[in-house]
Backbone as CSV, one residue per row, in Angstrom:
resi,resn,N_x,N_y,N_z,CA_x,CA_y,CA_z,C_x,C_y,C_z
1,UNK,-12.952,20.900,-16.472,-12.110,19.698,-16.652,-12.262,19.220,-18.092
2,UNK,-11.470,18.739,-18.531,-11.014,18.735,-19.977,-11.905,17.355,-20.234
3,UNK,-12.065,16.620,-21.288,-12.929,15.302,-21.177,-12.311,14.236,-21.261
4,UNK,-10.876,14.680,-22.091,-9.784,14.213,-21.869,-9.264,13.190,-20.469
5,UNK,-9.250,13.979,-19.562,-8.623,13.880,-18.464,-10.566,13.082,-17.677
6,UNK,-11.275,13.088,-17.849,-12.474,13.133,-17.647,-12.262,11.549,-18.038
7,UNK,-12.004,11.379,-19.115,-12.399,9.896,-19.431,-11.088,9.118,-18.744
8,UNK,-10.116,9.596,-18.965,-8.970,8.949,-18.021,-9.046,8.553,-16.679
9,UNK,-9.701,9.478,-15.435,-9.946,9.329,-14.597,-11.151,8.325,-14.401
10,UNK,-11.808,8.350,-15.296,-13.250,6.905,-15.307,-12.518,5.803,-15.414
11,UNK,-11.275,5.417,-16.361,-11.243,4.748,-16.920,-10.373,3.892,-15.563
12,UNK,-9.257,4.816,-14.845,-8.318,4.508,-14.297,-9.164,4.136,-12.323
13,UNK,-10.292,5.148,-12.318,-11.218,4.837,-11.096,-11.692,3.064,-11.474
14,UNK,-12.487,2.756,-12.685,-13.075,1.680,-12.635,-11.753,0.542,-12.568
15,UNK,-10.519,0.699,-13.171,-9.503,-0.287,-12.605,-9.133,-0.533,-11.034
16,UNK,-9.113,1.033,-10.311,-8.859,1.062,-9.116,-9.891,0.642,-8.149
17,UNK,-10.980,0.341,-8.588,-12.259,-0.111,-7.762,-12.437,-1.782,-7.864
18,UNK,-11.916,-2.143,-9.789,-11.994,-3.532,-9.680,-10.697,-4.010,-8.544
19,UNK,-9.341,-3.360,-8.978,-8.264,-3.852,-7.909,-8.391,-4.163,-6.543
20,UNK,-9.334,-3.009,-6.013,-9.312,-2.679,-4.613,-10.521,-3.465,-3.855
21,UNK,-11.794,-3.908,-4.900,-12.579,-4.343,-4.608,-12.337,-6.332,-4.094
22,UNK,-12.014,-6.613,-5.509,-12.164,-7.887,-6.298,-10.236,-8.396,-5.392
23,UNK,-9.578,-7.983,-5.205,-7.985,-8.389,-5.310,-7.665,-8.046,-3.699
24,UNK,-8.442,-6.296,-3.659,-7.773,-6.074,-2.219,-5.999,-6.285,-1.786
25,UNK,-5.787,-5.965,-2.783,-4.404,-6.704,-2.466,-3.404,-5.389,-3.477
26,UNK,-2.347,-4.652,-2.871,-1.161,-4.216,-4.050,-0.352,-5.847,-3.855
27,UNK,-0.024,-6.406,-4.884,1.007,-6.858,-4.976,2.059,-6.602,-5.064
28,UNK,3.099,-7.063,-4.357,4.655,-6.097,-4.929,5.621,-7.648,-4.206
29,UNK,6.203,-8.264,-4.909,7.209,-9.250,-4.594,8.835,-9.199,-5.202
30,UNK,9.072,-9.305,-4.506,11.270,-9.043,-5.103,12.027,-8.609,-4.242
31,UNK,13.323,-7.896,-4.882,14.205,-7.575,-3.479,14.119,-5.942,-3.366
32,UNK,14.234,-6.029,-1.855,14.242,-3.900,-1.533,15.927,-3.552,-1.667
33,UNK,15.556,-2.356,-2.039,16.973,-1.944,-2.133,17.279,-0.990,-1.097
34,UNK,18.303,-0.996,-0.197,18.354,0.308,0.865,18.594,1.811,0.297
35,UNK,18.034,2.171,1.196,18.092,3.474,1.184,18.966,4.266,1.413
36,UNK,19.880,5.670,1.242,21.147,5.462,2.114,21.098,5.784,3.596
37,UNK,22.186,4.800,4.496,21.872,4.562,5.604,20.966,3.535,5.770
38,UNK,19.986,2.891,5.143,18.832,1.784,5.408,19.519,0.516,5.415
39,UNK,18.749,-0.673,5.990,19.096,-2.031,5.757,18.047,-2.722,4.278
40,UNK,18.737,-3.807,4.204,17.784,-4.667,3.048,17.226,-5.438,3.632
41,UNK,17.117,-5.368,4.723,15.923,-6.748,5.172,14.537,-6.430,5.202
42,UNK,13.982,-7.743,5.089,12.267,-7.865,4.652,12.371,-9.340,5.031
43,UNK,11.275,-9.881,5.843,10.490,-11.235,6.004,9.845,-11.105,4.975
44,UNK,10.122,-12.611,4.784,9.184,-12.772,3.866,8.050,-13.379,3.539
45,UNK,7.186,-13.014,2.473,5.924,-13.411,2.845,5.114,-13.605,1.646
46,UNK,4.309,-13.846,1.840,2.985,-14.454,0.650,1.976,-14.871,1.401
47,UNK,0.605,-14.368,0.243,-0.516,-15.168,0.754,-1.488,-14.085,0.176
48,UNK,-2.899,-14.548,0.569,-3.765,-13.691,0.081,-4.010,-12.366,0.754
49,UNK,-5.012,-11.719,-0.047,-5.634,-10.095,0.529,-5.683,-10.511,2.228
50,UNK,-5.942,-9.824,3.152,-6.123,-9.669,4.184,-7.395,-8.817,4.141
51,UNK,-8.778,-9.033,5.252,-9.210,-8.628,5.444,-9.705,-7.918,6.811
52,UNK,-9.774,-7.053,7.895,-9.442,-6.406,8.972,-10.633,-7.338,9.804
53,UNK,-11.958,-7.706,9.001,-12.706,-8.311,9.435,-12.900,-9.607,9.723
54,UNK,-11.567,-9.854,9.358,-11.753,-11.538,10.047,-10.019,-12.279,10.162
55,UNK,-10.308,-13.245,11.442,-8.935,-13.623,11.555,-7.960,-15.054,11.054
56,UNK,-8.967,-15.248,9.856,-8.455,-16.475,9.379,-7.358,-16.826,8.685
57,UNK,-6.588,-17.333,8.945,-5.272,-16.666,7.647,-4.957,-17.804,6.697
58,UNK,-4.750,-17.153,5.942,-4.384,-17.279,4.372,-4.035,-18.192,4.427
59,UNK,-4.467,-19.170,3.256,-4.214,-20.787,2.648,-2.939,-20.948,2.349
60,UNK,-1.272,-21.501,2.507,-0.548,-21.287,2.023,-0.399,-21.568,-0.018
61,UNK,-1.444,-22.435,-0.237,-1.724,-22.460,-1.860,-2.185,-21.088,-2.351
62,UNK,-1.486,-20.587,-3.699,-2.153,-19.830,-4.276,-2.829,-20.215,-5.308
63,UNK,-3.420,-21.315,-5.639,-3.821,-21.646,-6.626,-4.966,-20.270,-7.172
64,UNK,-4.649,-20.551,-8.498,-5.544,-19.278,-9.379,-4.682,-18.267,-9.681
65,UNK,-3.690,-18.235,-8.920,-2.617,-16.695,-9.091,-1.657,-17.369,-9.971
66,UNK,-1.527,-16.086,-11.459,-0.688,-16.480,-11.773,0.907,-16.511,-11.714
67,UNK,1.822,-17.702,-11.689,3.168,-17.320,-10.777,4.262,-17.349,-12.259
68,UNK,4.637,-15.958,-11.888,5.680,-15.557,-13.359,6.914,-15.690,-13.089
69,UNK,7.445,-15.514,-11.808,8.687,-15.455,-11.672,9.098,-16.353,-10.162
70,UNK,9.659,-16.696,-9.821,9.870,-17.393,-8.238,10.026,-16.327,-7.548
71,UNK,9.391,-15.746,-5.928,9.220,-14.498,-5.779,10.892,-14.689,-5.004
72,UNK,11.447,-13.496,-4.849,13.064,-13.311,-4.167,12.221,-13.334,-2.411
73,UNK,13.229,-14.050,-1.595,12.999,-14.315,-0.145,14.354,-13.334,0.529
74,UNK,14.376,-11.989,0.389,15.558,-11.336,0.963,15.653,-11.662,2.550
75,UNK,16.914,-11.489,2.977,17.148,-12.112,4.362,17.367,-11.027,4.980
76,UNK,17.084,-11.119,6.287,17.142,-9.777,7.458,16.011,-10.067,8.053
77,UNK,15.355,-9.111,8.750,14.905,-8.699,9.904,13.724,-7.383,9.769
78,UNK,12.739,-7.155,9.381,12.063,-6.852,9.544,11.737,-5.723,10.917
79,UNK,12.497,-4.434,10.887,11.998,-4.063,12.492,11.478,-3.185,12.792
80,UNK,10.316,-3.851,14.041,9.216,-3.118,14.721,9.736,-2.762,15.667
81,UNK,9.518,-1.266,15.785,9.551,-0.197,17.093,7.842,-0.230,17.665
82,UNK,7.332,0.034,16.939,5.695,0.068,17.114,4.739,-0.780,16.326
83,UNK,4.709,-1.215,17.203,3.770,-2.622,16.709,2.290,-2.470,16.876
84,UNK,2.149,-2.931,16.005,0.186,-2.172,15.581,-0.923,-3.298,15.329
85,UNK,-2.109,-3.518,16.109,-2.833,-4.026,15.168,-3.634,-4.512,14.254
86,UNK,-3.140,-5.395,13.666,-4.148,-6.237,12.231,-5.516,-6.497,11.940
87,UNK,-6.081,-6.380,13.026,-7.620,-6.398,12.721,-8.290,-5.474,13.887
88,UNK,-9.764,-5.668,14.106,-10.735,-5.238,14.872,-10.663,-3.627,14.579
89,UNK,-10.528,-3.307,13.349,-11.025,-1.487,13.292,-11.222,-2.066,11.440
90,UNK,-11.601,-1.088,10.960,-11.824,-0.580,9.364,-10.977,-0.064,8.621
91,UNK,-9.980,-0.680,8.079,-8.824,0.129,7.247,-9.647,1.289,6.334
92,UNK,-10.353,0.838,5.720,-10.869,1.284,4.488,-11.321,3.022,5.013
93,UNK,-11.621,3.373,6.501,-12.074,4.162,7.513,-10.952,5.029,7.737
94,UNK,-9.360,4.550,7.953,-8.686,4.811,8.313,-8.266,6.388,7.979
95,UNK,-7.917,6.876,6.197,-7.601,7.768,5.896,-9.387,8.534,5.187
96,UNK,-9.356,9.675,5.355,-10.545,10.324,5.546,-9.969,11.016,3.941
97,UNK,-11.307,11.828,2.990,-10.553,12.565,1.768,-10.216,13.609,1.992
98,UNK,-10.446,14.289,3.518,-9.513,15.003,3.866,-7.700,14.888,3.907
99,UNK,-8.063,13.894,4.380,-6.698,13.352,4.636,-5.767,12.955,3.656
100,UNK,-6.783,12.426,2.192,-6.132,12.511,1.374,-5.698,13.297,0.056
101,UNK,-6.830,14.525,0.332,-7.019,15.734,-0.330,-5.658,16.407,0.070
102,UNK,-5.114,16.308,1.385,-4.325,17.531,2.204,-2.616,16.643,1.844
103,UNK,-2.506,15.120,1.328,-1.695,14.227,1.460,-0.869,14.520,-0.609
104,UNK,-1.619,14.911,-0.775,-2.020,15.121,-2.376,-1.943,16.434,-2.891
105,UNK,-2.024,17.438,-2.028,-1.967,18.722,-2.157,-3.364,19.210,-2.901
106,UNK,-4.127,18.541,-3.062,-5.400,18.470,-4.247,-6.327,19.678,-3.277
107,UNK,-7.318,19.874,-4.356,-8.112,21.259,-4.356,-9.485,20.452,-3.759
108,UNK,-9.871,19.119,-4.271,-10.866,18.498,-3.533,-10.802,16.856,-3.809
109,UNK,-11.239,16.057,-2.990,-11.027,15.163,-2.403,-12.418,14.313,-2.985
110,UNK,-12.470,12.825,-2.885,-13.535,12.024,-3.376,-14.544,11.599,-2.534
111,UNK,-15.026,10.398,-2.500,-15.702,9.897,-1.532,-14.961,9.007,-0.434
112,UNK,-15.266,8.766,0.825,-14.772,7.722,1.541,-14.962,6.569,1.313
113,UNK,-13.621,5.828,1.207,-13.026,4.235,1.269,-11.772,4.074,1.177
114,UNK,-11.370,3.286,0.248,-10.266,2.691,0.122,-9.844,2.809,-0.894
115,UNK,-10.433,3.089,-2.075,-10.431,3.822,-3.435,-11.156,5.043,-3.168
116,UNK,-9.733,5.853,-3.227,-10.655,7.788,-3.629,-9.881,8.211,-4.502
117,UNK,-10.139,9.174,-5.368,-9.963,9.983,-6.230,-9.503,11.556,-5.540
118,UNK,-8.893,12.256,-6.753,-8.606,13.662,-5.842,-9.080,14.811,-7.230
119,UNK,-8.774,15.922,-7.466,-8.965,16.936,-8.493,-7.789,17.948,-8.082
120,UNK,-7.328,18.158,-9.228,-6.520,19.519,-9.447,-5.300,19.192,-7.871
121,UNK,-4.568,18.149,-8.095,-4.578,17.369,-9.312,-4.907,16.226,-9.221
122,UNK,-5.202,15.184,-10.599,-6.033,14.661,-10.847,-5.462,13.120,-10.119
123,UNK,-6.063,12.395,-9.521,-5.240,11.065,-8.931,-6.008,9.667,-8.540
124,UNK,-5.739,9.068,-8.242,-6.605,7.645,-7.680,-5.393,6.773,-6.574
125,UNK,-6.244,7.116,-5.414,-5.269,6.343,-4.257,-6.289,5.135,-3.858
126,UNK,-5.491,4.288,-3.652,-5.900,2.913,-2.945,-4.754,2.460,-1.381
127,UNK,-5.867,2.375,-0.582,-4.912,1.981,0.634,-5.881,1.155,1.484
128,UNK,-5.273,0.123,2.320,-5.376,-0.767,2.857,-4.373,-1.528,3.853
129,UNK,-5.326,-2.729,4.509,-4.339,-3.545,5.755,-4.392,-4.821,4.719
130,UNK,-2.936,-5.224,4.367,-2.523,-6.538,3.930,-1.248,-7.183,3.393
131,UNK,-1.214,-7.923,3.195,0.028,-9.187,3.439,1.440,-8.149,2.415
132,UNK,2.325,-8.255,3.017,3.821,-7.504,2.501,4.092,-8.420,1.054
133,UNK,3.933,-8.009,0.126,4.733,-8.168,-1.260,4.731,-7.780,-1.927
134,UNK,5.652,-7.689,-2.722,6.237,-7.102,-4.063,6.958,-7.110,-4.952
135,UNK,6.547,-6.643,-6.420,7.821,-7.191,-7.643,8.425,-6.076,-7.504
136,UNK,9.619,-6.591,-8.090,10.110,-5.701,-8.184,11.301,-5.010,-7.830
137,UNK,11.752,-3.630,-7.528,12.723,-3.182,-6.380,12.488,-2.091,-5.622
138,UNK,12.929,-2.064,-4.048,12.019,-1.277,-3.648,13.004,-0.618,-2.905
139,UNK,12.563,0.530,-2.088,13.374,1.155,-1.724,13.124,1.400,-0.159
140,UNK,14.117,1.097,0.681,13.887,0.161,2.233,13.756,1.769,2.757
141,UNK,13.068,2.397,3.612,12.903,3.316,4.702,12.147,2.987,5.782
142,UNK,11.892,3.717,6.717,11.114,3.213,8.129,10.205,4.927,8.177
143,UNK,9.329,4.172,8.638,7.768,5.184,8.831,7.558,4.332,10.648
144,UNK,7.729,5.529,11.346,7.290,5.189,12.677,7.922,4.399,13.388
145,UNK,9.605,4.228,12.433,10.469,3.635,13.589,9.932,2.133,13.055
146,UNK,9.194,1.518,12.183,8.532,0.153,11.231,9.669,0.320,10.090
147,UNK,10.126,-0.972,9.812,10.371,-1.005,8.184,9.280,-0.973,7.074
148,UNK,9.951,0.206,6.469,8.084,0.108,5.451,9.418,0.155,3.994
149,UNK,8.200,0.408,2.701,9.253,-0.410,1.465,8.595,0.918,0.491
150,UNK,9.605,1.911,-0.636,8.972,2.561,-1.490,8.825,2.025,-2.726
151,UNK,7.661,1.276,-3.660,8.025,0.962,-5.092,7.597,2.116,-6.107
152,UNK,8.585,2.114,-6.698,7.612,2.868,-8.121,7.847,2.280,-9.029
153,UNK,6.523,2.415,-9.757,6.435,1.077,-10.670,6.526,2.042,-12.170
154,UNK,6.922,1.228,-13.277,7.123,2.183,-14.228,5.880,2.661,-15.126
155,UNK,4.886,2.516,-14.828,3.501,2.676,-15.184,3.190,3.878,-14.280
156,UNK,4.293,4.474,-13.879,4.247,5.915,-12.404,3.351,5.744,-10.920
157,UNK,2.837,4.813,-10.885,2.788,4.276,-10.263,3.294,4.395,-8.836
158,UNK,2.842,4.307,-7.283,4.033,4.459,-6.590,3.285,3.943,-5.394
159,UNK,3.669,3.417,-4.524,3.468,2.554,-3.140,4.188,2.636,-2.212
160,UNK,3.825,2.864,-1.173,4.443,2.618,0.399,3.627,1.687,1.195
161,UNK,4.594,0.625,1.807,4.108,-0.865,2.645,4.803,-0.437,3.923
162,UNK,4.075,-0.494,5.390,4.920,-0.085,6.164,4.498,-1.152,7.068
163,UNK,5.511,-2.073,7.628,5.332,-3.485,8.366,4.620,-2.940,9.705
164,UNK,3.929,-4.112,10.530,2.936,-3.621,11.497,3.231,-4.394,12.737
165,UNK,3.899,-5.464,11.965,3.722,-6.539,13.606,4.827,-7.544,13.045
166,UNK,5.541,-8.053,13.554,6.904,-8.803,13.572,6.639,-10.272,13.637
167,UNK,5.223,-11.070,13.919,4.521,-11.886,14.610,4.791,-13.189,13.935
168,UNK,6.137,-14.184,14.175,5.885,-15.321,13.746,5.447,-16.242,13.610
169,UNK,3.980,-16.145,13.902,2.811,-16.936,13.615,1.924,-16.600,12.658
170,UNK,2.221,-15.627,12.042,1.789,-15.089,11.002,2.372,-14.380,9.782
171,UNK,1.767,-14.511,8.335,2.387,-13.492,7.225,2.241,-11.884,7.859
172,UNK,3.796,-11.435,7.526,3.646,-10.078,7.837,2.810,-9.422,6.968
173,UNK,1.912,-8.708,8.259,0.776,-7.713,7.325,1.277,-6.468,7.499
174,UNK,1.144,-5.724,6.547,1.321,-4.140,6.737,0.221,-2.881,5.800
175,UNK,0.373,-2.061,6.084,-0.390,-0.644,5.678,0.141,-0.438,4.567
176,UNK,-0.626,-0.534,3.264,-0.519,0.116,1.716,-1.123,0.981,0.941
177,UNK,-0.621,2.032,1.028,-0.789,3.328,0.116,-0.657,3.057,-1.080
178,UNK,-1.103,3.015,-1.808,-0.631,3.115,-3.684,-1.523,4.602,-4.090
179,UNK,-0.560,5.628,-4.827,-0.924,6.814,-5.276,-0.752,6.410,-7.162
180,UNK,-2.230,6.437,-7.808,-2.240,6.925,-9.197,-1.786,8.069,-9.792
181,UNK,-0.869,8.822,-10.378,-0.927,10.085,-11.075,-1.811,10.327,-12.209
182,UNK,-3.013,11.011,-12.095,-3.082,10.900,-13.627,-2.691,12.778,-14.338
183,UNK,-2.407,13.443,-13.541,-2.291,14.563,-13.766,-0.136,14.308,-13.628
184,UNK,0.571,15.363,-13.839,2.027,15.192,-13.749,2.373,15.224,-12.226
185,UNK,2.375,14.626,-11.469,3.259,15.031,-10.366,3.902,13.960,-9.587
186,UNK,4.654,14.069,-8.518,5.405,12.973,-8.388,4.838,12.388,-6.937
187,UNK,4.482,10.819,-7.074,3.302,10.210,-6.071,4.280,9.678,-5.298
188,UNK,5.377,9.332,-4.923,5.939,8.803,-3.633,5.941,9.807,-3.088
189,UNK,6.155,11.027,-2.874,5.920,11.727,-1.906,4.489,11.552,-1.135
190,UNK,3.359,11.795,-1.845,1.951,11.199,-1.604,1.779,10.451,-0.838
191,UNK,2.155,9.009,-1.278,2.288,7.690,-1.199,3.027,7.684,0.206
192,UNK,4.159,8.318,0.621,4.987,8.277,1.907,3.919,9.181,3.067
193,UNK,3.423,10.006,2.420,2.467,11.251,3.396,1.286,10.350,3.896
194,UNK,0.705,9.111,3.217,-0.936,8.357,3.368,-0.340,7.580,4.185
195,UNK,0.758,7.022,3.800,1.046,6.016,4.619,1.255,5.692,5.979
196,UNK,2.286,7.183,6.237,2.266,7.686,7.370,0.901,7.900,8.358
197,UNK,0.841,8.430,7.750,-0.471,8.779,8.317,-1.592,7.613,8.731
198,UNK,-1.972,6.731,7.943,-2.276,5.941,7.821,-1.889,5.021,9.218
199,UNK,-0.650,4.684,9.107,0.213,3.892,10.016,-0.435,4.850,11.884
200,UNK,-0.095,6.223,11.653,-0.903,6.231,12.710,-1.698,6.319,13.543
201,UNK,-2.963,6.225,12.215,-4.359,5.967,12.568,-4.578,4.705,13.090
202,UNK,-3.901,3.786,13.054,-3.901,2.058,13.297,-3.769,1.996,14.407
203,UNK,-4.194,1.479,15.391,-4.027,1.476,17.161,-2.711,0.579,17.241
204,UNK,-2.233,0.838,18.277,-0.776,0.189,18.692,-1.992,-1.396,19.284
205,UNK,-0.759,-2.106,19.159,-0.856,-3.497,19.831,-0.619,-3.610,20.967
């Protein structure tokens, strides 16, 4: 491995560990765009990280976050075929580096969590259970018969959110994949493969 690519991957792991650690959270707020054949609807939502381990929910203040833009509230419907849920298991457990070695096409796989790394080729995935948002524009598909959302961000960047539970007593939470490239290849495919997957490691409700 080149040292090149050596220091990139340190550099881009220690961001993906502060993100995943400290934030727990992809952010992504704005409007989805359909897919063809898809709808544009998304509930909408805000609030903090979600954690699987506890059921307290989110303060509607964000104080501390900084707010750049007024987030877009697209209208529709949100729809669950399979409804999954939100706490009492280990997201972080969920996808194995098998799972994300084989999701990645990669030659070997990192350690288990929620931040892993891959080789040949070179990557940093973060995935997790938490609150639906995003900047941005996204691109509306369904994973499991769920509305889930594709972003790619122009930093290559790429994410799949796939909604879990319809539950109006609560911010919709859903399953987030975010795939790093740091080698050339193209991560929504990735990103759609974890997610999936992901989604049905999660016990039905």
């Amino acid at each position: 491995m080149h040292l090149r690519r050596v220091s990139a991957l340190t550099t881009v792991l220690a961001v993906a560990l502060t993100l995943g650690l400290s934030a727990c959270a992809t952010k992504v707020v704005g409007s989805p765009v359909a897919a063809a054949g898809g709808s544009t609807g998304e509930k909408s939502t805000s609030g903090k990280p979600s954690s699987t381990k506890t059921s307290s929910k989110p303060s509607a203040s964000k104080s501390g976050t900084p707010k750049t833009t007024e987030a877009d509230k697209p209208s529709g419907d949100v729809k669950i075929t399979t409804k999954k849920k939100t706490e009492g298991f280990e997201d972080c457990d969920l996808l194995t580096p098998e799972d994300v070695a084989a999701a990645l096409g990669a030659a070997k796989g990192g350690e288990k969590g929620c931040v892993q790394s891959t080789e040949d080729p070179i990557a940093v995935v973060l995935f997790m259970v938490t609150f639906a948002e995003y900047e941005g524009e996204a691109r509306t598909i369904e994973i499991g018969g769920n509305t889930a959302y594709e972003v790619k961000e122009k930093s290559g960047d790429c994410t799949v959110l796939v909604m879990l539970t319809d539950d109006p007593e609560e911010i919709t939470p859903a399953f987030v994949a975010t795939v790093t490239p740091i080698d050339e290849f193209e991560p929504c495919e990735a990103a759609l493969k974890l997610a999936t997957k992901g989604f049905e490691k999660i016990p039905n409700a």
